[in-house]
Every structure is written in structure tokens, then in C-alpha cells.
MIGUSE-237911 format. One line per 3 residues: number of its first residue (from 1); for each residue y, x, z of N, C-alpha, C. Coordinates in Angstrom, 2 decimals. Layout:
// MIGUSE-237911
NUM = Y X Z Y X Z Y X Z | ... $
//
This chain:
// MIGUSE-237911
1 = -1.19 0.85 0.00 0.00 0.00 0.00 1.24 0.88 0.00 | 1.95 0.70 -0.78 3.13 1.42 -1.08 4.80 0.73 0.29 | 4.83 1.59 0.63 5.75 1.71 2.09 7.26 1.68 1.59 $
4 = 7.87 0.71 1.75 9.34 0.95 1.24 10.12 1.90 2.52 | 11.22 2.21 1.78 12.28 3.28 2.69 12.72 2.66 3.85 | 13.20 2.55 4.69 14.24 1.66 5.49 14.91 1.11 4.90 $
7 = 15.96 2.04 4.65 17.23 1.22 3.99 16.94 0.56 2.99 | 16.06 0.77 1.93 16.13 -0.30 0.94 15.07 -2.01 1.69 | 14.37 -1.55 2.81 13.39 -2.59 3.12 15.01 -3.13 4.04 $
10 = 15.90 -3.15 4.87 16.40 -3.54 5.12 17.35 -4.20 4.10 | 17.65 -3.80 2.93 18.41 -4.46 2.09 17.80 -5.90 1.53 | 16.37 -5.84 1.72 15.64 -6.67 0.97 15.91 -7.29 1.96 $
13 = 15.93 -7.55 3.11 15.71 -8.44 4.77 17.04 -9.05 4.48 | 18.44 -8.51 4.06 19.80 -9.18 3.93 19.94 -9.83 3.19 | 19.20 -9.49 2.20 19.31 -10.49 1.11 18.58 -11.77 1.26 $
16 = 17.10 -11.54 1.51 16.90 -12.93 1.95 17.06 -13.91 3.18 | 18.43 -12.98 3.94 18.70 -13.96 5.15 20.10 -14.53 4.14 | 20.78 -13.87 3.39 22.06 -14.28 2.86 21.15 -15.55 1.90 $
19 = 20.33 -15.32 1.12 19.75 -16.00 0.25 19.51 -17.39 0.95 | 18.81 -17.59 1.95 18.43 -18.76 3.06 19.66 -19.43 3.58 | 20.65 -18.49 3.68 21.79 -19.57 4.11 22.55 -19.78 2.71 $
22 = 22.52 -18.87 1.64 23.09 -20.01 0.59 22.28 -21.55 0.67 | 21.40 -21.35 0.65 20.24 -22.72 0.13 20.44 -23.99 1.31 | 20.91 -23.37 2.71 21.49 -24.35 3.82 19.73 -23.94 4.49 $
25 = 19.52 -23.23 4.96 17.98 -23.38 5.33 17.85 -22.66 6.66 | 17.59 -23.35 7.95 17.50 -22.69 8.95 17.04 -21.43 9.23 | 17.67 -20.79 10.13 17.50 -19.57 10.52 15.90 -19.33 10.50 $
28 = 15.55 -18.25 9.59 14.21 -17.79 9.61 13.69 -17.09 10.47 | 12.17 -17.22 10.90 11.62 -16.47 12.17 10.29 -15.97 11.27 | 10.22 -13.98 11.47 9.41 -13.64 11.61 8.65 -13.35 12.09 $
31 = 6.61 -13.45 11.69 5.60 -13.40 12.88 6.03 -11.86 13.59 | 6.54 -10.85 13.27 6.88 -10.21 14.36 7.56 -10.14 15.35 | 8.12 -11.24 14.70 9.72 -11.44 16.31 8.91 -11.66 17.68 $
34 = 7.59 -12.57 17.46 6.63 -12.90 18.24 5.04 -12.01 18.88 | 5.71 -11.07 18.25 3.84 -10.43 17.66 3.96 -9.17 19.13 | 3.24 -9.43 20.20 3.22 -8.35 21.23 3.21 -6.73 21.26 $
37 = 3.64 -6.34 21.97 3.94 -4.75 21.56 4.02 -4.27 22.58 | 2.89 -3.35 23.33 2.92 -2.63 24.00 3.83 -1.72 24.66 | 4.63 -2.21 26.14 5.99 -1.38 26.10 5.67 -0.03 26.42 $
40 = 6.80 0.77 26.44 6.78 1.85 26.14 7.96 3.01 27.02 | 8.13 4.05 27.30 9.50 4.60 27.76 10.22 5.27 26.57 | 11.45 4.99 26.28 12.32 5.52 25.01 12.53 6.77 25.77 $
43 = 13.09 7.06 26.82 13.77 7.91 27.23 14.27 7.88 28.78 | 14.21 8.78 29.67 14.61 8.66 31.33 13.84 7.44 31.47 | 15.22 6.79 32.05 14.76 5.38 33.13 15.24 4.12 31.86 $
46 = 14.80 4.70 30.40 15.09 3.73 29.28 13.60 3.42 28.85 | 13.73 1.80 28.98 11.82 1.57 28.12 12.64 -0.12 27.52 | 11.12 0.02 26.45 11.29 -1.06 25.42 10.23 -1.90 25.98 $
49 = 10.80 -3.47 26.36 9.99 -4.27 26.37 9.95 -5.44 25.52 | 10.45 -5.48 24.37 10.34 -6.19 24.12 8.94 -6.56 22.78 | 9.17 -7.30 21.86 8.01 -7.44 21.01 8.19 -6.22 19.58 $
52 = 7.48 -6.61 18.72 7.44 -5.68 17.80 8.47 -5.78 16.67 | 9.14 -6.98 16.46 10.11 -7.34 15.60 11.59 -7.67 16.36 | 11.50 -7.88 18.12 12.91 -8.04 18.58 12.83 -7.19 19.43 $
55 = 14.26 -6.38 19.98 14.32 -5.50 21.53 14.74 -6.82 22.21 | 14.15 -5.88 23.33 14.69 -6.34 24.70 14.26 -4.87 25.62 | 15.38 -4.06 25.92 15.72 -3.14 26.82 16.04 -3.06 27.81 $
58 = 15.01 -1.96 29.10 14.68 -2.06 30.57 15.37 -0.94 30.73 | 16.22 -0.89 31.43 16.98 0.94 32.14 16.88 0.05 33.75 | 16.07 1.11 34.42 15.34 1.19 35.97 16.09 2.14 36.51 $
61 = 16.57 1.50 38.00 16.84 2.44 38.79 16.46 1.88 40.43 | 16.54 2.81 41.16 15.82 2.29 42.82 16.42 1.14 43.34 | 18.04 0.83 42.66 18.39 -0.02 43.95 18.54 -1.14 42.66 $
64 = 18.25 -1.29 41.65 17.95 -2.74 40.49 17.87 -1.95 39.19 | 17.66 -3.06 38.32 17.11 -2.60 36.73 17.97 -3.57 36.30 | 18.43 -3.19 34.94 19.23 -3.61 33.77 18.57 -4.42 32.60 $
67 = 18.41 -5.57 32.27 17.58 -5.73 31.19 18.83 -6.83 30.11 | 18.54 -5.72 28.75 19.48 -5.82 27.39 18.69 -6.75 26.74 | 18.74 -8.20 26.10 18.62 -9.24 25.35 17.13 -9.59 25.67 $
70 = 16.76 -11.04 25.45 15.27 -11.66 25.90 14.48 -12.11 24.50 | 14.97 -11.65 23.72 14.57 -12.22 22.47 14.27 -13.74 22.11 | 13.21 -14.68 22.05 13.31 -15.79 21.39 12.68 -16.54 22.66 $
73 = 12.91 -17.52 22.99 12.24 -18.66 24.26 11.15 -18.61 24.40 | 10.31 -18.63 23.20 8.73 -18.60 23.87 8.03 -17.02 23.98 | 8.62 -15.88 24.42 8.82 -14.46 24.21 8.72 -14.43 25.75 $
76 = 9.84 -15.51 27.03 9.77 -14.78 28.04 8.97 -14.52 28.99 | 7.47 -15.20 28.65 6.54 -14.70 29.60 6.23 -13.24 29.14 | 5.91 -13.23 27.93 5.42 -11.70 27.41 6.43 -10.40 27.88 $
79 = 8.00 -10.91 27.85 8.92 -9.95 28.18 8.77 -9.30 30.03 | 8.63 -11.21 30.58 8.40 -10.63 32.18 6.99 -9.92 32.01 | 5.67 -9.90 31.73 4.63 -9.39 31.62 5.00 -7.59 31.09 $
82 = 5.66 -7.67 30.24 5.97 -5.77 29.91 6.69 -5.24 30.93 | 7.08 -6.34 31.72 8.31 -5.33 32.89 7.09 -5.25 33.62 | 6.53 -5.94 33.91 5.31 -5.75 35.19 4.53 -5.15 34.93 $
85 = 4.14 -4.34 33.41 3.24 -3.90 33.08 3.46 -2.30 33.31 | 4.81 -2.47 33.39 5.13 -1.06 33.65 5.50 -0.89 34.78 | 4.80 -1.53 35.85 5.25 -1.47 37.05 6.58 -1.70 37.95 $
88 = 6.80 -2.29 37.27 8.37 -2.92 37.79 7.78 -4.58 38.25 | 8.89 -4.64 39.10 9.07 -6.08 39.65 10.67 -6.98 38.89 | 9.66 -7.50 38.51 10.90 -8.52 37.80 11.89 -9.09 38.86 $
91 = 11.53 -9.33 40.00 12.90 -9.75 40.90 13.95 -8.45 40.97 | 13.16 -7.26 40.64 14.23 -6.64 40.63 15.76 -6.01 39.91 | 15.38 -6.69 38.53 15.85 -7.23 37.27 17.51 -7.88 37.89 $
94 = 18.38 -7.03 38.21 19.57 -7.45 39.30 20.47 -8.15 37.74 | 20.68 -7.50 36.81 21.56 -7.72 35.78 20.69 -8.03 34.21 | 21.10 -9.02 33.51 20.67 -9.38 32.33 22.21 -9.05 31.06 $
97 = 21.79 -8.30 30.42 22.83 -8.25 29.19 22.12 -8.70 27.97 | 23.99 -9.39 26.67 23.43 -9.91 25.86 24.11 -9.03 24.37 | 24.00 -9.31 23.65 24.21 -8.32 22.23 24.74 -9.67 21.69 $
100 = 24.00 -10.60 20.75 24.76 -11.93 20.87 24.11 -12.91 20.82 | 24.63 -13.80 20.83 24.13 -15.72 21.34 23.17 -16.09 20.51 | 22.29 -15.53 19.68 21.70 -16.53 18.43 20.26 -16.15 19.21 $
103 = 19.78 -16.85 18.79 18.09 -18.00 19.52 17.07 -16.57 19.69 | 16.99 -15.58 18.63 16.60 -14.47 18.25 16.37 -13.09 19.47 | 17.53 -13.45 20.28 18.21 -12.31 21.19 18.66 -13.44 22.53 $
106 = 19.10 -14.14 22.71 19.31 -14.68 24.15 18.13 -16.18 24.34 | 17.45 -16.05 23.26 16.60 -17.21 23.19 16.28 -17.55 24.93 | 15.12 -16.56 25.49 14.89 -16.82 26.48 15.52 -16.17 27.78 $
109 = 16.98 -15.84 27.49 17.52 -15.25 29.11 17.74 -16.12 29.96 | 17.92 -17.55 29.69 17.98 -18.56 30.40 16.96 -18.91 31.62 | 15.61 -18.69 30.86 14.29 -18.47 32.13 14.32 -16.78 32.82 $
112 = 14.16 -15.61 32.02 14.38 -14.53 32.00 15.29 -14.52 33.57 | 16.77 -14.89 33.31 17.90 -15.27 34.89 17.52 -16.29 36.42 | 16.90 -16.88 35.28 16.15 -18.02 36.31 15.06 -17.12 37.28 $
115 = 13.66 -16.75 36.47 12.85 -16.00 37.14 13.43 -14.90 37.93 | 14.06 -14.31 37.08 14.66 -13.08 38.03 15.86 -13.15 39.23 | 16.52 -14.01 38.99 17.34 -14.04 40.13 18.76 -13.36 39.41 $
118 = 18.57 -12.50 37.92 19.48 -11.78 37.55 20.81 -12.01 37.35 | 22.07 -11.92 37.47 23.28 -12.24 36.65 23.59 -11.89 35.12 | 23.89 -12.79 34.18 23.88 -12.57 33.28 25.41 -12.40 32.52 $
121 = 25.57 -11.16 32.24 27.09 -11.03 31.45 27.10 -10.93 30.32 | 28.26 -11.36 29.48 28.37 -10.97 28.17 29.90 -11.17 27.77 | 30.02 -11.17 26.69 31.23 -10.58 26.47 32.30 -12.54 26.29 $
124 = 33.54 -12.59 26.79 34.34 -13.80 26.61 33.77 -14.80 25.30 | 33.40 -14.36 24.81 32.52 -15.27 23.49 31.54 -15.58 23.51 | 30.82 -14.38 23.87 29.23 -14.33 23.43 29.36 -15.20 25.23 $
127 = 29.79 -15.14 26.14 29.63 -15.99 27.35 29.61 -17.60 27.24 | 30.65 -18.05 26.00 30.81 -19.31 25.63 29.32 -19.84 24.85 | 29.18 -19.19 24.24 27.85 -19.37 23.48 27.07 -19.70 23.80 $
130 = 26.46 -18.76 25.14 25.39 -18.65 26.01 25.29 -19.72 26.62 | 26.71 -19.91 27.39 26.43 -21.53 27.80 26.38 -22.52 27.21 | 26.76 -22.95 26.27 26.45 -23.99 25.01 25.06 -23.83 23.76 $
133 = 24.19 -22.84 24.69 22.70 -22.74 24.29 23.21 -22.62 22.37 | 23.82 -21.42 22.08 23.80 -21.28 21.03 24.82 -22.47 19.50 | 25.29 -23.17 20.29 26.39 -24.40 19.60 27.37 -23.80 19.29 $
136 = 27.80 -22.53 18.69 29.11 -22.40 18.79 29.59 -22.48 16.92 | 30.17 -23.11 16.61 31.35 -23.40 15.71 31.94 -22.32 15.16 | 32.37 -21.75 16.02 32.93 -20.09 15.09 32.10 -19.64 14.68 $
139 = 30.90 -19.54 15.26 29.30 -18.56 14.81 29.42 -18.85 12.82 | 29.19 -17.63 12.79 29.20 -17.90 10.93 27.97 -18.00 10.33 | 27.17 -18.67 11.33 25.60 -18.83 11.09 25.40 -20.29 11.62 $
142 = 27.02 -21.16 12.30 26.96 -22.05 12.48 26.14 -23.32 11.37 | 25.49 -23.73 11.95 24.81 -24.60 11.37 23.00 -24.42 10.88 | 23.09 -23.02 11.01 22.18 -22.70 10.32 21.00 -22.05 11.48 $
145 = 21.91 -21.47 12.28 21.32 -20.44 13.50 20.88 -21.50 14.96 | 19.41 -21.64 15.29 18.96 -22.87 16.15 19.58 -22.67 17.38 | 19.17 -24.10 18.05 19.42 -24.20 19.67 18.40 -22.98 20.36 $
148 = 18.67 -23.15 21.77 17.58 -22.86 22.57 18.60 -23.08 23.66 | 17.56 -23.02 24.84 18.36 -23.41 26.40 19.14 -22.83 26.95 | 20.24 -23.24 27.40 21.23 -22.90 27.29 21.62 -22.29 28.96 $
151 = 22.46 -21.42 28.73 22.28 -20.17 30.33 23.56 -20.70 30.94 | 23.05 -21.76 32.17 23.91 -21.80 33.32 25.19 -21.41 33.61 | 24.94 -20.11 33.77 25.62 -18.81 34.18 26.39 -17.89 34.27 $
154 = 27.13 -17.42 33.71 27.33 -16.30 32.70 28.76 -15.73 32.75 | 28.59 -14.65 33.32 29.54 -13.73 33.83 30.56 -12.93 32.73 | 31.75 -13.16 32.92 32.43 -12.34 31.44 32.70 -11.01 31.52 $
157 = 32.40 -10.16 31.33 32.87 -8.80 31.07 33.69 -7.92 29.96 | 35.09 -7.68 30.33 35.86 -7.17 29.32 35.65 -6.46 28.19 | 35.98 -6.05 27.54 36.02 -5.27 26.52 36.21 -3.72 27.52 $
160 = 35.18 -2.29 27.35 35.18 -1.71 28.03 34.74 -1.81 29.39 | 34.48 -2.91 29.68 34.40 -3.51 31.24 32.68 -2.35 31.48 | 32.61 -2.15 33.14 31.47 -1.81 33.00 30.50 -2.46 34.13 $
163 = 29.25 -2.74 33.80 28.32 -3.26 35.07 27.58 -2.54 35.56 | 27.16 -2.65 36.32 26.22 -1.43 37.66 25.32 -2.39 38.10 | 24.22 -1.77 38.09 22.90 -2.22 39.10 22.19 -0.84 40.03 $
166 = 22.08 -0.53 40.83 21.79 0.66 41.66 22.45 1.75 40.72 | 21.91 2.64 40.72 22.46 4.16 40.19 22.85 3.93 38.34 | 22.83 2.77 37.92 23.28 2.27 36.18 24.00 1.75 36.14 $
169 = 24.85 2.08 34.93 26.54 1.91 34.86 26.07 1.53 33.36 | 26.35 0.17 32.49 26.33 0.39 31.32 27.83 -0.45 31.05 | 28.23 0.57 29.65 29.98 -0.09 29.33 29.30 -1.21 28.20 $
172 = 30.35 -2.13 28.17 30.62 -2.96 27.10 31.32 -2.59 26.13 | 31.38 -3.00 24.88 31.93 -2.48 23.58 31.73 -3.62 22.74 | 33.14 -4.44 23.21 33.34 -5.75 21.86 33.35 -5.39 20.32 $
175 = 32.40 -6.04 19.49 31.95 -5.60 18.36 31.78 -6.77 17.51 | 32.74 -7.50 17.57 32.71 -8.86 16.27 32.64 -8.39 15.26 | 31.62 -9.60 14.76 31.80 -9.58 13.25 30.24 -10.06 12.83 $
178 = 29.29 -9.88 13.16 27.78 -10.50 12.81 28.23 -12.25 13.67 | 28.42 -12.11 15.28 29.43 -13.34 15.81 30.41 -13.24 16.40 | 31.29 -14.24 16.68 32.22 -13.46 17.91 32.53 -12.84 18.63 $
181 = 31.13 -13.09 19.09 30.69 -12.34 20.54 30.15 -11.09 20.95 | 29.91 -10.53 19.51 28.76 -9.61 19.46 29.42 -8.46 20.37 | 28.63 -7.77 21.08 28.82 -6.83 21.72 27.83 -5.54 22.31 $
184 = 28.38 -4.17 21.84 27.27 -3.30 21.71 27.30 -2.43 23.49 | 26.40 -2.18 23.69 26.54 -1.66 24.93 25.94 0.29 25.09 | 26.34 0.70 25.69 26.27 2.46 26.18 25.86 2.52 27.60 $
187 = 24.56 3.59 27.53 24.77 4.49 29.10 24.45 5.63 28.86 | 23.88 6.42 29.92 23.13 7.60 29.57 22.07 7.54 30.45 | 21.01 8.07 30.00 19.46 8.29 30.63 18.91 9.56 30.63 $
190 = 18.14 10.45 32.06 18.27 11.48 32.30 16.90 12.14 32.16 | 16.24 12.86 31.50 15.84 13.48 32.19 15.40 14.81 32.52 | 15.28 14.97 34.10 15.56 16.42 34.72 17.23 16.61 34.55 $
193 = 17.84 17.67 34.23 19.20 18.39 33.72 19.66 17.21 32.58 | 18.63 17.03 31.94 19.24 16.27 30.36 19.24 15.01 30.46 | 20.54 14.24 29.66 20.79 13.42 29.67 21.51 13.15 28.58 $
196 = 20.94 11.82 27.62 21.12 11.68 26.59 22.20 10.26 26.48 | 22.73 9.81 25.55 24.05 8.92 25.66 23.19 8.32 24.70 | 23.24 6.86 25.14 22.51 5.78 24.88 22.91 4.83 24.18 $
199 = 22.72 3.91 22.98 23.55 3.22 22.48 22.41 1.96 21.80 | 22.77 0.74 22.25 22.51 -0.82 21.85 23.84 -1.49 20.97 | 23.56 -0.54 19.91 24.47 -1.47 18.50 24.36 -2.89 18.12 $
202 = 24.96 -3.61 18.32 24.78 -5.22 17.89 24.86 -5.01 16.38 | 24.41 -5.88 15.90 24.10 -6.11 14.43 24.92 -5.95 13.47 | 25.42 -5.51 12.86 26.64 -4.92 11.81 26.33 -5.50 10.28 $
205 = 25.71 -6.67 10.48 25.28 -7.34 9.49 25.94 -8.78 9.10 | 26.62 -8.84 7.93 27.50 -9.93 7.51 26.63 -11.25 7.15 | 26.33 -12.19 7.75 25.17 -13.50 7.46 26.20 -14.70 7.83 $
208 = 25.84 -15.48 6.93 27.00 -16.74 6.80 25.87 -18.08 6.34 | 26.47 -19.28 7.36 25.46 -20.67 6.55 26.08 -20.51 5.21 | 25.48 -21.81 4.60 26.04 -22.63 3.47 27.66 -22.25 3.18 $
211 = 27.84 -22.18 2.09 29.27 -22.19 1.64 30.50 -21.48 2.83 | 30.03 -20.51 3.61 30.61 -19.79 4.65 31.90 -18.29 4.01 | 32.46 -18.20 4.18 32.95 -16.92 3.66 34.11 -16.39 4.43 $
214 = 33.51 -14.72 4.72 34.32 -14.04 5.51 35.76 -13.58 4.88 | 35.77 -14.13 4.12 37.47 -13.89 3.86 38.37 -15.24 3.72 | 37.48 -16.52 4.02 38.39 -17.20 4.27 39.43 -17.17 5.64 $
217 = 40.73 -16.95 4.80 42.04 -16.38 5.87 42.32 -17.46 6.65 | 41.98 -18.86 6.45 42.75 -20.11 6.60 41.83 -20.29 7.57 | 40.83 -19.60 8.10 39.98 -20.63 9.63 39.51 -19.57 10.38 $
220 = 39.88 -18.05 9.93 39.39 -17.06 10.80 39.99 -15.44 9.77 | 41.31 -15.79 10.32 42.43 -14.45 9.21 42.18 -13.30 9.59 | 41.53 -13.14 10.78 41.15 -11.28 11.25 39.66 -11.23 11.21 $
223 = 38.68 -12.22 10.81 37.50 -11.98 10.85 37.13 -10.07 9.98 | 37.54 -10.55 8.69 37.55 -8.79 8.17 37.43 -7.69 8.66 | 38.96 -7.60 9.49 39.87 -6.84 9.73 38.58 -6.12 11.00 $
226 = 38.38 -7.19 12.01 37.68 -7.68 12.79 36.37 -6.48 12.63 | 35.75 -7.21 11.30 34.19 -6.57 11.44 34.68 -4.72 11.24 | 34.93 -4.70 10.37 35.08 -3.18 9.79 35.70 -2.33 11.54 $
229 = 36.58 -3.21 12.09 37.02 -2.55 13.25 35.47 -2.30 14.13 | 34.96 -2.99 14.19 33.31 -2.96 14.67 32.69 -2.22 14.19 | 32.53 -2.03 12.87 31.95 -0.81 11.82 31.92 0.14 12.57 $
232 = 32.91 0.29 12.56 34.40 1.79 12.50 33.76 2.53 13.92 | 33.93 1.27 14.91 34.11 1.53 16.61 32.10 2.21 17.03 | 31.57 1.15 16.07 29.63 1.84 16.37 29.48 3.15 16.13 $
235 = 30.05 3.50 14.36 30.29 4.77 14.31 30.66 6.05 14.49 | 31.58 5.45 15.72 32.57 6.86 16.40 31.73 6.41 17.78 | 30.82 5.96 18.65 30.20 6.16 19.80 29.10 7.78 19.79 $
238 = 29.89 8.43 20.75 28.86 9.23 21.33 27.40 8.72 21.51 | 26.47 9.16 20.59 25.13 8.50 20.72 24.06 9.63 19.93 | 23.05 9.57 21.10 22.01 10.39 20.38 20.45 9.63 20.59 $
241 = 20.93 8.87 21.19 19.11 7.13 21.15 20.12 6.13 20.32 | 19.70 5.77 19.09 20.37 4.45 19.00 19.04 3.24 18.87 | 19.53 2.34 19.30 18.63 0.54 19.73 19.46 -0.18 19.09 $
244 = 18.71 -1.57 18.86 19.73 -2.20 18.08 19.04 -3.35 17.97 | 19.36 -4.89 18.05 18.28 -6.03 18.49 17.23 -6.31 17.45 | 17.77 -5.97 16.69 16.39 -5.60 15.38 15.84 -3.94 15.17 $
247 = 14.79 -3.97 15.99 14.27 -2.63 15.80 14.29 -2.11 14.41 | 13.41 -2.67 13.42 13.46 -2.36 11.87 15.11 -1.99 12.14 | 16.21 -2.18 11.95 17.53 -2.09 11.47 17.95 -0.89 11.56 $
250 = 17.01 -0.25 12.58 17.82 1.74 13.09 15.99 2.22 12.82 | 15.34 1.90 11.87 13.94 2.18 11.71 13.30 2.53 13.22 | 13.74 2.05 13.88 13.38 2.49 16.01 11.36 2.19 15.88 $
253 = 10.87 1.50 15.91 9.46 1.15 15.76 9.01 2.44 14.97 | 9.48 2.36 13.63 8.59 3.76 13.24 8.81 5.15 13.45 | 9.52 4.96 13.86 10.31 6.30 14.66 9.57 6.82 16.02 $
256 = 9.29 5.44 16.90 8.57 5.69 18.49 7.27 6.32 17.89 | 6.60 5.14 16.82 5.72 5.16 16.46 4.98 7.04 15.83 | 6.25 7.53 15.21 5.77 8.96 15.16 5.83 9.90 16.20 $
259 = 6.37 9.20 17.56 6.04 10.52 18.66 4.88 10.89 18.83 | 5.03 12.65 18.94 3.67 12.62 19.43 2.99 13.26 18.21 | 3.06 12.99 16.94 1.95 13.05 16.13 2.29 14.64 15.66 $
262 = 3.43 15.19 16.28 3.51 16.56 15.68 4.30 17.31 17.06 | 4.59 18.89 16.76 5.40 19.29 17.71 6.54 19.13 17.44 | 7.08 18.37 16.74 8.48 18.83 16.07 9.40 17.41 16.81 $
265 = 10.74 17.79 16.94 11.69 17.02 17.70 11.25 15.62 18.19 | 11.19 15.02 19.03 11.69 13.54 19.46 12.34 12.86 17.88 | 11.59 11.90 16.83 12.18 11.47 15.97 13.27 10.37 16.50 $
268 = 13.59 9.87 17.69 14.23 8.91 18.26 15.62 9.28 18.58 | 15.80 10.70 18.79 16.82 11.20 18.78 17.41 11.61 17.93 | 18.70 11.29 17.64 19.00 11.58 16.73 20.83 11.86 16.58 $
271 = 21.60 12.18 16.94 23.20 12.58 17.14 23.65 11.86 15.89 | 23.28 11.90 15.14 23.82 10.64 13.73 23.58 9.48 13.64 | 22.87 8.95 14.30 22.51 7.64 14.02 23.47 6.53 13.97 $
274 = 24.21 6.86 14.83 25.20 5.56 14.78 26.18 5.58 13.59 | 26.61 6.66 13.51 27.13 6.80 12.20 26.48 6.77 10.81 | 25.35 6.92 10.78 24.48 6.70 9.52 24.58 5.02 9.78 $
277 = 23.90 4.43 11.11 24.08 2.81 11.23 24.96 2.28 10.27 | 26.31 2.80 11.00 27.51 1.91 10.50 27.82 2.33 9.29 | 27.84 3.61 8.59 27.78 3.93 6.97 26.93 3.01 5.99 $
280 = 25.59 2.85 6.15 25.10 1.13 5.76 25.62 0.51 6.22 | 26.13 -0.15 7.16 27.13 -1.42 7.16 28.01 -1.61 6.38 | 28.68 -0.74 6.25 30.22 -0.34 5.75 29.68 -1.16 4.38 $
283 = 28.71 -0.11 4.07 28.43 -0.43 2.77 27.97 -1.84 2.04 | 27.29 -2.52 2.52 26.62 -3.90 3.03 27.96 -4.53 2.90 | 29.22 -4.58 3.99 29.62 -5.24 4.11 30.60 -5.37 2.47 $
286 = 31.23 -3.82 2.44 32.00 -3.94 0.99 31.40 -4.72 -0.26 | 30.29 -4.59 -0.25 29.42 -4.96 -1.26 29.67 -7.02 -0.62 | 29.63 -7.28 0.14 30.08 -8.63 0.53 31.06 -9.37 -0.44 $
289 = 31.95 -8.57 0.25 33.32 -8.71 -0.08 33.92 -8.68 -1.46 | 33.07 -7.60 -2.19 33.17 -7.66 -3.59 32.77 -8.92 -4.06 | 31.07 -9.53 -3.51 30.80 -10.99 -3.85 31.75 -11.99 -3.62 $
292 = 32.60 -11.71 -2.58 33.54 -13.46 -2.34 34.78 -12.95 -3.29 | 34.95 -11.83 -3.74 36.47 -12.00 -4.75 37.35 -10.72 -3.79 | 37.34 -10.06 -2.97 38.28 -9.54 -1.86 37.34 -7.73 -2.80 $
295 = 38.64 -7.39 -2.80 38.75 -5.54 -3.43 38.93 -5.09 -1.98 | 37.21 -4.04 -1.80 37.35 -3.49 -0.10 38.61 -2.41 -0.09 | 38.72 -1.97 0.60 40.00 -0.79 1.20 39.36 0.08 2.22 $
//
């Protein structure tokens, strides 16, 4: 079987999510979003629990643990099961973070907060969202992108703002433009002397329902301006792990997947990544923009 590249297998993935919302056709779910996956440690007190097609990211420390997006509703027994599998106690799960509101990625933080006892933050948007179980109107997937249960809860954290659970500090980094809300998050994870700068890129991917378009000026005039500032901001983060709620999107799965098989570097690390990230975006997105009529800059 012939193995496509990343980047071009990701191009094929944009196209047929752009393709599905021309046609008006609900948000598509692949059997991997669901498909179990043995968690794993990325790095220090950084492990992946989530499934094989969505993250959901564990950073552990003695006095609570951090856990980054729950992926899809019927995901959160399997998600609490990888924390426990790795010997963690899910009550100890003090803080829940979100990347953004769509069914995919906060599907199940609603039980996820519940079971755990956790507080859940996200960014002034992506907070609105969360509580309106994914209803939001600005979303440019509005209409297209499903319900799921909707989180109580939900704590706002600034732009830059940072949260702590025992000895973990992770910053926020408002990053519109996939939704409102989107927001990428940073820490660092140690280990021994070394310590590597950590980065959960939200999606840098332009997806619109039916008849949607990011350059209409008349219902959202900085959306543009907006994403590329997001581009721009992923690409200049100090980062040498990059994560991202679609593993495929930073090739992260086949990447873990080659530790180990040689002596040669940690393929997970990588000091470019975020900037290679957002250089496909960039590109992705211009190429958008050329489709709705708008000459990129």
C-alpha cells in the first residue's frame, strides 16, 4: 500500500472537510477519532491519552494534573481509563483545558469535569461555546459542526492568562480563526536538567458550513486579519514538542510511532515545528482566499 506524505494526506483531509460543508453535510467523524490507543509518555510529566485520531493531553504533577481537550462524548470513559492506566487518579485531574468548542475536542469535558471534580477554562469565546454545548453562531462551522453536552462551568482565562495545578503553569495563547475561541496553549516538561517548551497548537485550518466565507467584511471584518494574526503568533512560539487536536495535522502518531526503532534523535522533537505548522497554514489559508475572490498580502 502506497503511504501518502503528510502534507499532501492532510491536504486531501481539507479538502474533503471544505468539500462536506459546501454540500451542507454534517460535521464528519472518523473511525479513528474513536479507535483506542494505547497511552503513552511524550515527554517529562507530558503523556497522550487520548485516542488514535483525537488528543487529549495529561501533564502530571504531585499536587494535580492538567488535562488538554476530551475529544468526542462517547471517548470519556476510554480517556478516564488511559489516565488510570497510567497510574494516575482521575480525581486528581485539578484543571481541564480546551483548544476549541466543536464536539471533536470538548465533546466529552462535560463528564470528563463532572468525574473529576476538575475546573474547566478556556478562552472568553471558546468559554461561551462550552456552555452552550457547542451552539455558537459565530462558529464558521455553524450549522454544520454537532451538539454535545454542554459544560456547566467554565472559567475564562485571558489572553496570556496562566493556570497552575501543583508544580504546572500552562499559558494561554488566543488563536482565532478555525473558531473564535480557538486557543493554543504552552508549558515546559522536564526531564532531569532538560526541559523542553511545549506547544498545543489549535487548528490553523480554515472550514466553513454552506455558503460561509471568511472574507465576508459585513458579519465578521477582522476574521482575516484575525486568522493570519494566529498563523503568524503559532509560528513565532518557542516550541520544540508540537501537539495539536488532530494528531495526523503535526504527523504526532507517526512520529511517536517511530521512537525507538533507531538510535537516532527523538522524531517528536523538533525546534521547527511550529513554524513548519503555520507555513502550511499560511499556505492553506492563501490558497482560501484566492478561492473567495480576496488577493493574499
Amino acid at each position: 500500500m502506497t503511504t501518502l506524505p503528510i502534507t499532501r494526506w492532510s491536504r486531501i483531509v481539507a479538502w474533503l472537510f471544505l468539500t462536506l460543508a459546501t454540500l451542507g453535510i454534517a460535521q464528519a467523524e472518523e473511525p479513528a477519532w474513536s479507535q483506542p490507543r494505547q497511552p503513552f509518555r511524550i515527554y517529562g510529566n507530558t503523556w497522550y491519552v487520548g485516542t488514535q485520531g483525537l488528543s487529549a493531553i495529561l501533564i502530571t504533577s504531585p499536587g494535580g494534573h492538567v488535562l488538554i481537550d476530551g475529544t468526542l462524548p462517547r471517548n470519556a470513559a476510554q480517556i478516564e481509563a488511559n489516565i488510570r492506566a497510567l497510574g494516575f487518579k482521575l480525581r486528581d485531574v485539578r484543571v481541564i483545558l480546551n483548544s476549541h468548542a466543536h464536539a471533536d475536542h470538548a465533546g466529552a469535558i462535560a463528564r470528563l469535569a463532572r468525574d473529576s471534580g476538575a475546573q474547566v477554562w478556556a478562552s472568553s469565546n471558546g468559554a461561551r461555546a462550552l456552555k452552550a454545548g457547542g451552539n455558537d453562531p459565530d462558529d464558521p462551522q455553524y450549522g454544520m459542526a454537532p451538539r454535545y453536552p454542554a459544560v456547566a462551568h467554565v472559567a475564562v482565562i485571558r489572553d496570556g492568562g496562566r493556570v497552575r495545578a501543583g508544580t504546572i503553569t500552562v499559558t494561554a495563547h488566543y488563536t482565532p480563526g478555525h473558531t473564535p475561541g480557538s486557543t493554543s496553549w504552552t508549558w515546559q516538561s522536564c526531564e532531569g536538567s532538560r526541559c523542553l517548551a511545549m506547544v498545543y497548537a489549535d487548528s490553523l485550518t480554515a472550514l466553513g458550513s454552506r455558503d460561509y466565507r471568511f472574507t465576508d467584511d459585513s458579519s465578521h471584518p477582522h476574521r482575516v486579519e484575525d486568522f493570519r494574526h494566529s498563523i503568524a503568533r503559532v509560528g513565532a512560539l518557542p516550541c520544540d514538542v508540537l501537539l495539536t487536536p488532530h494528531p495526523d495535522a503535526s504527523g504526532f502518531i507517526d512520529k511517536a510511532d517511530r521512537r525507538g526503532r533507531s538510535a537516532q534523535a527523538d522524531p517528536l522533537v523538533d525546534p521547527q515545528a511550529c513554524r513548519n505548522y503555520a507555513a502550511g497554514a499560511r499556505e492553506r489559508f492563501d490558497g482560501l482566499l484566492r478561492q473567495e475572490g480576496r488577493t493574499p498580502h
